[in-house]
N, C-alpha and C positions, 0 to 999 in steps of 0.2 A: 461260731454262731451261724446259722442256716441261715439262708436271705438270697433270693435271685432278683438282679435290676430285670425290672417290667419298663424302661424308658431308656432307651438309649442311643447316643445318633454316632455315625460312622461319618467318615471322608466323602458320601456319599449326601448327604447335609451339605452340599457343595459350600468352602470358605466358610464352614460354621461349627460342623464338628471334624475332629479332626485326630476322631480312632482310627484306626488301620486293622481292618476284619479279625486277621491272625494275631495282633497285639492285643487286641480286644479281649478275642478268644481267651490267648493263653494268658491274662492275667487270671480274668475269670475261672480257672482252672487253677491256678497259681490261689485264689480265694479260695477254693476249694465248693464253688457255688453248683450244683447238680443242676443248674437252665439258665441261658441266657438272652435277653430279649435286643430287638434291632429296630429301633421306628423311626427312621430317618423323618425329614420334614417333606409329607408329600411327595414322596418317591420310595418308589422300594427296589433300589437299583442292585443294592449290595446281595439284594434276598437269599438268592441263591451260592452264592460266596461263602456267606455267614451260615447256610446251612451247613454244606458241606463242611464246613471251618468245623463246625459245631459238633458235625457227628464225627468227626476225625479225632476230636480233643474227649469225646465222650460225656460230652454236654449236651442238654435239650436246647436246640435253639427253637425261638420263640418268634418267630415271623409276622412283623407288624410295620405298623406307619404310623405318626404322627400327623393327622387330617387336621385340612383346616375347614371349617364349619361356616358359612356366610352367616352375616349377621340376620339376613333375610331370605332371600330367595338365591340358589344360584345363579339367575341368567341376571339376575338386576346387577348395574354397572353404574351407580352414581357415588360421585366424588365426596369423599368423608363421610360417606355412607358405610359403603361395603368395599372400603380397600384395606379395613382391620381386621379380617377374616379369626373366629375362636379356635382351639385348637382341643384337638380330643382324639385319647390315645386309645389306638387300636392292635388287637391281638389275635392271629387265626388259631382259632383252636382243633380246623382240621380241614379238610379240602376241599368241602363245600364252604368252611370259611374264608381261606384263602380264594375263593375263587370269586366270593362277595368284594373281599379286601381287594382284588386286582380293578374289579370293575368299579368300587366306589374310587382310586386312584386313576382310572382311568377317563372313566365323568369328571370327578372333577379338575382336569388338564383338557377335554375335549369340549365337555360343558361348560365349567364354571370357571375357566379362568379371569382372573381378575385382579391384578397386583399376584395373587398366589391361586395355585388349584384347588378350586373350593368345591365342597359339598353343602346339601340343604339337606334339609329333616325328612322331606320326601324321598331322598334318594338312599340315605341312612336307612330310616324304615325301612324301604324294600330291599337292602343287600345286607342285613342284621344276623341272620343267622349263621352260627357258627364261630362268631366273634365274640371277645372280651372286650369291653370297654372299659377304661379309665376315664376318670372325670377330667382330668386336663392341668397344667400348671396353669400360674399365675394368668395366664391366656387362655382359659377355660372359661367357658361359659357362665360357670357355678360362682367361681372365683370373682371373675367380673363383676356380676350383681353384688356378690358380699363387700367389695371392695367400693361398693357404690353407695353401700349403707342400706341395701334391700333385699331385707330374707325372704322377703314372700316372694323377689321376683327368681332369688335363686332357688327356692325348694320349686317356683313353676319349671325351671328348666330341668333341675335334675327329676323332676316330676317326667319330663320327656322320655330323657334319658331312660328311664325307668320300666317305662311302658316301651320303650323299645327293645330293651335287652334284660329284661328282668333281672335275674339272679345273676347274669353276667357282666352286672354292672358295678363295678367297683368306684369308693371315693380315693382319689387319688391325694395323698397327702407330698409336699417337701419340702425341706428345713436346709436353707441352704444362709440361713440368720441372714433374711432378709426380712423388715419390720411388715410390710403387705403379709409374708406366707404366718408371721405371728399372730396379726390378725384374724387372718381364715382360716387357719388350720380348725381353732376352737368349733368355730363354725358350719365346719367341714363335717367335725365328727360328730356333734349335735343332727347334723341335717341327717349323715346316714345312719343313727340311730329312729329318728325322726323316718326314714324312708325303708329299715330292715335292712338297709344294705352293709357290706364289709368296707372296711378301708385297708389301702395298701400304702405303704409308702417306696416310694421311688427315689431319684436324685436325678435324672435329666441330662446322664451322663455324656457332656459333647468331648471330654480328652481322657485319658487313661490316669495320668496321676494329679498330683495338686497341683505340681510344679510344672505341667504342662500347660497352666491358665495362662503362659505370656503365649505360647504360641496358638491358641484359640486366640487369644486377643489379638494377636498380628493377620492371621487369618480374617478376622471380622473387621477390620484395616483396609487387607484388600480387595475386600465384599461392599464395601463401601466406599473406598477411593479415600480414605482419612488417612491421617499421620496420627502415629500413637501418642502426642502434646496434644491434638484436639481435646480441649476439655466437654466440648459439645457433642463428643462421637458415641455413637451405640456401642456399648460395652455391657459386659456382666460384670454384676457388683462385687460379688466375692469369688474365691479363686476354690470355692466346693462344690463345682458342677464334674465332678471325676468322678470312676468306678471304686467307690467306696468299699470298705471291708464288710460283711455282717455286723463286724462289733461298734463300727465306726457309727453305722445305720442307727442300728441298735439304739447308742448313745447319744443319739439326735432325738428318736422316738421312743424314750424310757416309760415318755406319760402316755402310750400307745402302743405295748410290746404287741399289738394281736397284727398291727398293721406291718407288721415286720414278719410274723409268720403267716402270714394272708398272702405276701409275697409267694410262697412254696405251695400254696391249694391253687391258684391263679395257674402256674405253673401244671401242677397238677390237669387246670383242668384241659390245656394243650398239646394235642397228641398228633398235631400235625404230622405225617410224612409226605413231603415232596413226590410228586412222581417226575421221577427221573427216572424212567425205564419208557414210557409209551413215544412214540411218531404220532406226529398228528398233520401227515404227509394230504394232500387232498387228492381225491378219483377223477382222474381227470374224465373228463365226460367222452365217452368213444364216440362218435357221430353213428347213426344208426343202431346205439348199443352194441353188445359185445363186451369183450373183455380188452382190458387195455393189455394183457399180455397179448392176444389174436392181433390186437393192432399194433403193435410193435411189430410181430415178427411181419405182418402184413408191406406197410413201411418199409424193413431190412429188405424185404423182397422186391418191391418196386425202386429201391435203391441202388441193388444189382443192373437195375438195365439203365438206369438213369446214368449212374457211373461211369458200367463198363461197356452198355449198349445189348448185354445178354442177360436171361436171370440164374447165368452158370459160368461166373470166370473162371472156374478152376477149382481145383481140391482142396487147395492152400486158403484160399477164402471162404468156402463153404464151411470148412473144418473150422477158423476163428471166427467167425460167425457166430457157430451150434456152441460155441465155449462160451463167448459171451452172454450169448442169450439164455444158457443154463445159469451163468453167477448173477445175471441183473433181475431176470425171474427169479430166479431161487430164493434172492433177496428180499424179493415184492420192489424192485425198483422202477418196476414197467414204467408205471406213473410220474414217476419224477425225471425220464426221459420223454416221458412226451408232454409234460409241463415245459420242458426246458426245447424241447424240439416246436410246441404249438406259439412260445413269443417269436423266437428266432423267426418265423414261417411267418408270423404275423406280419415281423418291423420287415423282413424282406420285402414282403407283398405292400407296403406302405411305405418304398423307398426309404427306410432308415438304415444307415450302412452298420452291416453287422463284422467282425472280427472274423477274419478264415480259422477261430480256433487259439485259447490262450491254455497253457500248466495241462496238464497229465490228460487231461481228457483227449488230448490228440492220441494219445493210446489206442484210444477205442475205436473200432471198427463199425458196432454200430452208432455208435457220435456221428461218422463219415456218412456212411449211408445215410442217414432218413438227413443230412444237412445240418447239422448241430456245430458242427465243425468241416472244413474242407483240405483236408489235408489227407491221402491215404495211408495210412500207417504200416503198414506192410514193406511195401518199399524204403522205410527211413529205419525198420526193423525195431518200431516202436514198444513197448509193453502195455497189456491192457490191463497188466496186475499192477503194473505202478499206480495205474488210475482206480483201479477197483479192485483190491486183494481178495481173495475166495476167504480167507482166514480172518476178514477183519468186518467188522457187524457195523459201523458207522454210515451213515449216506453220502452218497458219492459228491463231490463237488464243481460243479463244470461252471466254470469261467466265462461269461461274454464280454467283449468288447460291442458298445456302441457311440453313433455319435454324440459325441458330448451335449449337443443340442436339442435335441430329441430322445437321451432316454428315456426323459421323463414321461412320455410318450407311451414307449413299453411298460412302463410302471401304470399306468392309467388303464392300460387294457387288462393288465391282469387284477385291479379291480375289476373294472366291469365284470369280465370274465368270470373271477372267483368269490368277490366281492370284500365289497370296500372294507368290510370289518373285520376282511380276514386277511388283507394284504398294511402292512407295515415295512419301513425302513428300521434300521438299526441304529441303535444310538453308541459314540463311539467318546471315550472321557480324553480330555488332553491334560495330562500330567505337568506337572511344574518340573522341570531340569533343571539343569544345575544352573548355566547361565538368567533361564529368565527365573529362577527365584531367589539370586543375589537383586535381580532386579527389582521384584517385586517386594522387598524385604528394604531395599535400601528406598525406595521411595515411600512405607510406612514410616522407617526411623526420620526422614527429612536427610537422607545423605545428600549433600549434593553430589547435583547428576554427572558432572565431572571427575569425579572419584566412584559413585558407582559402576560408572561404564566403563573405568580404569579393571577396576576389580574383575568384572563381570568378563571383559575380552580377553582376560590373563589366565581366563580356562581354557584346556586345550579344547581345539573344534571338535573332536570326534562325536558325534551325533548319540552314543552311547555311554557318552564320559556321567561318571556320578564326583558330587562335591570330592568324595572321599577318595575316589582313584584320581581325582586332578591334583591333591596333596601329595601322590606320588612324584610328580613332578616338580623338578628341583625348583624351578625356576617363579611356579607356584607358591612353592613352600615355603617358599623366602620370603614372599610376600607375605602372604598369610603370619609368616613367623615375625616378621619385622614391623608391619602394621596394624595397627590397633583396630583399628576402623573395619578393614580387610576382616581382620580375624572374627570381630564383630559378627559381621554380616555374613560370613562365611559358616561362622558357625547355627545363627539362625537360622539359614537358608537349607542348612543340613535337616534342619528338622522339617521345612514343611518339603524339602525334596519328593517328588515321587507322589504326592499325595495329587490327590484330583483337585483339578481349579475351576474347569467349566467341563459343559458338556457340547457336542455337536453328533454332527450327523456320519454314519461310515458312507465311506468315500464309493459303496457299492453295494452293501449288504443291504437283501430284502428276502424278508421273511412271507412266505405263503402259507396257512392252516388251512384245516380242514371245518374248523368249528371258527366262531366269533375271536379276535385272538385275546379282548378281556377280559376275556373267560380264563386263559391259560399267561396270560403276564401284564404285566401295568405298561398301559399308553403315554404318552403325552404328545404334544404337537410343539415342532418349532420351523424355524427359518419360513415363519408364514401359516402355513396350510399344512404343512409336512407332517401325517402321522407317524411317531417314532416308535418304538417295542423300548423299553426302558433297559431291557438287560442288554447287553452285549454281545458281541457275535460268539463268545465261546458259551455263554452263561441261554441264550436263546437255543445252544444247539441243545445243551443239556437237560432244556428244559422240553425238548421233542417240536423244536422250529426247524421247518425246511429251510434253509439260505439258501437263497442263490446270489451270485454276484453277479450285479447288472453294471459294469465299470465302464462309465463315460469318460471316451479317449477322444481329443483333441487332435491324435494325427489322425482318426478314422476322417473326421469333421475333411481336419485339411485336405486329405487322400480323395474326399467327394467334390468338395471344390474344384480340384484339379479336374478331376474324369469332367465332370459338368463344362467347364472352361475347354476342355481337349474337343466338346460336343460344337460348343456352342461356337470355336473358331476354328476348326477342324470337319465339323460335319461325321466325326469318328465316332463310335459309340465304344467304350473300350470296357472287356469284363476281367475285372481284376483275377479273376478265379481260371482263365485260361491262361495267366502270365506263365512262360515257363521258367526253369530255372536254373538252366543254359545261357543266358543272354550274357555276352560279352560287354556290351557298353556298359548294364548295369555293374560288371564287377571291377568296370576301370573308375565310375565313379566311388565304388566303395573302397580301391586301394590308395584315391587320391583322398581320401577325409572328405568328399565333398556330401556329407550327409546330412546338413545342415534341416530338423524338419523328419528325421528319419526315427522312427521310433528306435527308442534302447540303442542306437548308435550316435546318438549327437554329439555328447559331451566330448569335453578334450581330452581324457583319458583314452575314451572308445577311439576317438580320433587319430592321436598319436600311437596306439597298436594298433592302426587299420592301416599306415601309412607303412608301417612295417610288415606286417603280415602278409600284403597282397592278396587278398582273397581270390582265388578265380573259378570256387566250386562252391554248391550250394553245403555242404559237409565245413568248409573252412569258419561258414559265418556260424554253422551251427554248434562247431566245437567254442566258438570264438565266445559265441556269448552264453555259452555254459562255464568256460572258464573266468570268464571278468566278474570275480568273485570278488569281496573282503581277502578269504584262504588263498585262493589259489594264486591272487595277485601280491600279496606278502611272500609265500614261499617260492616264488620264482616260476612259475609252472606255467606261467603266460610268457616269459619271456622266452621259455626251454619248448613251448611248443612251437613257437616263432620260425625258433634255429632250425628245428627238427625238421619243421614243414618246407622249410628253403634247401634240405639236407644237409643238414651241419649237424653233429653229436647223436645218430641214430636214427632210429624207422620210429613211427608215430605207432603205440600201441592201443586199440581199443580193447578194454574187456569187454566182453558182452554175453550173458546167458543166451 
């Protein structure tokens, strides 16, 4: 039986649904269903995920959201008024749709929030086209009134409805035998005969199979701080909100087979493709006009004398110079180095301490020149293909360090700058592991906390451990095998492992456009004021977001204290960027562990091979903390260069192209 779900929520329904994209997928495939649809509750975080998921399994996925609708106006905020927001299902049927769908999600998280991100009728009207509409479950507009015992006030709304999306307005029907959808349904299909419209039928799929309903249930537990004996907790009534079969559908809606094949024209009429090929990098504005290539190389050139004091040091750098400036031109990169060269240049000139240079970008020769980074690369016999391959088509990524107090700062100008609707952070999920969702799991069941936290520290620490490789351990497994309770909890916890629990902010990621960015992906605001991009740093690149990482360091902070302190009882002015890196006192403080305070050297690991190593060149710290790996510290390779360096078991080899 043919039938595609038009309503379906993902892990991305944070603590509510709790499909996983690729399970999703491949059941759906496993039905044998030619489209499948993804409307999480007011977020369309997974969007891109699910695409791709979608066109790898060779299914239409169906890009949408489940909105929620104020009862009145979005900006109005009064209590038991409008904190029951209606809900109504939406479908992009192509990329003027989508790009309606992005900005009615991103309103309402910027505008309407209010208990949940709402929209109103005015802002629906105007971001309508190219959407499909369903009329809503039991938290539907239509529904509500019938449920209230008022057809005339439900044929007004879907009267709305109607006149906004005409013929792409579908009545949304589901039978999930609850006695409210026995009621409406009847009333449902009266109205859209009564209105010329079709009905579809859906199911409001939040888990993949039936038997998955205890763990949505545990889920909506820790969504709300309840124990699963609450008899007063929010819960779903029956265990049929799953990705049902066609025939299953079918079987629900016999007295309405059209609404079952209205599912496949629906489908039908979404022809979305993502664009996942465009940049939508912005021009940075050249002062006096010009081309921002002329200003690059312009920059390169005035960074020759800056540097070396001539605008000719030699043949060896004019020659990596004309290399790079053919691969970053060639590219069109001009601009995203002088995006990244004009904050640097800014926070400098506004006393915010910037990083001499973090990850591959110290490669590059022009990073060095126009100030992007301070380290010259030549002399450490850096590579500028590690940073920027000629063979690879990606955007280059360059790292800052700022102080942790003021990056915010740097983020603030480049609104001004490029402007406020076109600069966002990134939104980054934190996952449930393995220890905190025995926890999380044993305080739905009511375990006591004494035996949770027994359970829960008997995983081993590796920061990587899943439920299922901590069973490889004996001492685990005993437990697990000997205790009821343990196994319980262990085994629940296995399911919701891995899945999303909450959302926040990445610890550095910021995205700059060239256009509005609700236009190209869904907003929302958190920790305050904060606008966030809803997709993720890999899901934002894919979608043609420039990132940059603007990463507030705490030893930058402390490193400025100090210099200020050295001024302020010293009368010294000192510039970190002439330090050299010959200094002998520094490398007796570095053989003695006394690094307390010292970036990537502090810990007692770093400590304890620093005390051994002896460093007393700038090469020793360098290979040092290339080596203090996970790898290289298992297979011995830290201790064997230790020896080697002190001359014990051979010459120290580097390869090097």
């Amino acid at each position: 039986m043919s039938f595609v779900h038009l309503h379906c929520h993902t892990e991305y329904s944070l603590l509510d649904g709790c499909n996983r994209i690729p399970e999703m997928v491949a059941r759906a495939q496993e039905l044998g269903m030619p489209a499948l649809a993804m409307t999480d509750h007011g977020v369309m975080s997974g969007a891109v995920a699910f695409y791709k998921a979608c066109k790898k399994a060779g299914i239409k996925p169906l890009v949408g959201c489940e909105i929620y609708m104020a009862q009145r106006g979005r900006h109005d905020r009064e209590p038991r008024k409008d904190d029951r927001p209606f809900h109504l299902t939406l479908l992009a049927k192509d990329r003027e749709g989508y790009r309606n769908l992005t900005q009615l999600v991103s309103a309402a998280h910027l505008e309407g929030y209010y208990y949940k991100p709402r929209v109103d009728r005015e802002l629906l009207a105007r971001h309508s086209k190219g959407l499909v509409a369903l009329s809503g479950c039991l938290r539907g507009e239509v529904n509500d009134a019938l449920l209230q015992d008022d057809p005339h006030l439900a044929a007004e709304k879907l009267g709305f409805y109607r006149e906004v999306f005409g013929e792409d307005l579908f009545v949304e029907l589901m039978d999930h035998g609850l006695p409210e959808q026995r009621k409406t349904n009847p009333e449902l299909v009266r109205l859209a005969r009564e209105f010329g419209l079709k009905t579809v039928a859906t199911n409001d799929a939040h888990y993949l199979n039936r038997e998955d309903a205890s763990l949505q249930d545990i889920l909506v537990c820790i969504q709300t701080g309840k124990n699963l004996d609450d008899q007063k907790r929010m819960k779903f009534s029956a265990p049929e909100f799953y990705l049902k079969s066609g025939e299953e559908m079918l079987s629900a809606f016999n007295w309405v087979p059209e609404a079952i094949h209205n599912t496949l024209e629906v489908a039908d009429r979404c022809q979305l493709e993502m664009d996942l090929e465009s940049v939508f990098l912005p021009s940075f504005p050249v002062p006096g006009g010009g081309t921002a290539e002329d200003y690059l190389r312009d920059l390169c050139r005035k960074g020759f004398i800056e540097r070396f004091g001539t605008p000719d040091p030699g043949p060896e750098y004019q020659a990596r110079l004309q290399t790079e400036l053919d691969v970053i031109i060639g590219k069109g990169f001009a601009d995203y180095f002088l995006l990244v060269w004009d904050f640097i240049r800014y926070s400098r000139s506004q006393g915010i301490p910037v990083g001499p240079g973090r990850g591959s970008a110290a490669g590059s020769l022009v990073a060095y020149l126009i100030g992007i980074t301070q380290l010259d690369p030549l002399p450490h016999q850096l590579l500028f293909e590690r940073f920027l391959n000629p063979e690879r088509t990606e955007l280059p990524d360059i790292d800052t360090d700022f102080c942790v107090e003021r990056r915010g700062e740097v983020i603030d100008y480049c609104r001004r700058k490029y402007g406020a609707d076109r600069v966002a952070q990134i939104v980054t999920f934190n996952r449930m592991k393995a220890r905190a969702a025995i926890r999380d799991v044993g305080r739905v069941l009511g375990v006591p906390l004494p035996d949770v936290d027994r359970i829960a520290k008997a995983v081993p620490t590796d920061l990587k451990v899943t439920l299922e490789s901590a069973l490889e351990a004996p001492d685990f497994r005993a437990m697990y095998d000997g205790d009821p309770t343990c196994r319980k909890l262990v085994d629940l916890a296995r399911r919701c492992e891995g899945l999303a629990r909450n959302a926040g902010i990445h610890a550095a990621g910021v995205v700059i456009a060239s256009q509005p960015l609700a236009e190209l992906v869904p907003l929302q605001r958190m920790n305050g004021d904060e606008v966030v991009c809803q997709f993720d740093m890999n899901d934002s690149a894919n979608v043609g977001l420039v990132k940059m990482d603007f990463l507030g360091l705490r030893n930058l902070t402390v490193i400025n204290d100090c210099l200020r302190n050295i001024e302020r009882s010293r009368g010294e002015k000192l510039n970190l960027d002439n330090l050299t890196f010959d200094d002998p006192a520094t490398y007796e403080l570095l053989g003695n562990a006394d690094t307390n305070g010292v970036f990537q050297l502090e810990s007692d690991g770093m400590k304890r091979y620093l005390r051994q190593l002896k460093p007393d060149r700038f090469s020793d710290v360098v290979a040092f903390l290339a080596l203090y790996r996970p790898g290289p510290l298992k297979g011995g390779v830290v201790d064997e260069f230790i020896r080697k360096r002190h001359g014990k078991g051979g010459e120290i080899v580097y390869p090097h192209p």
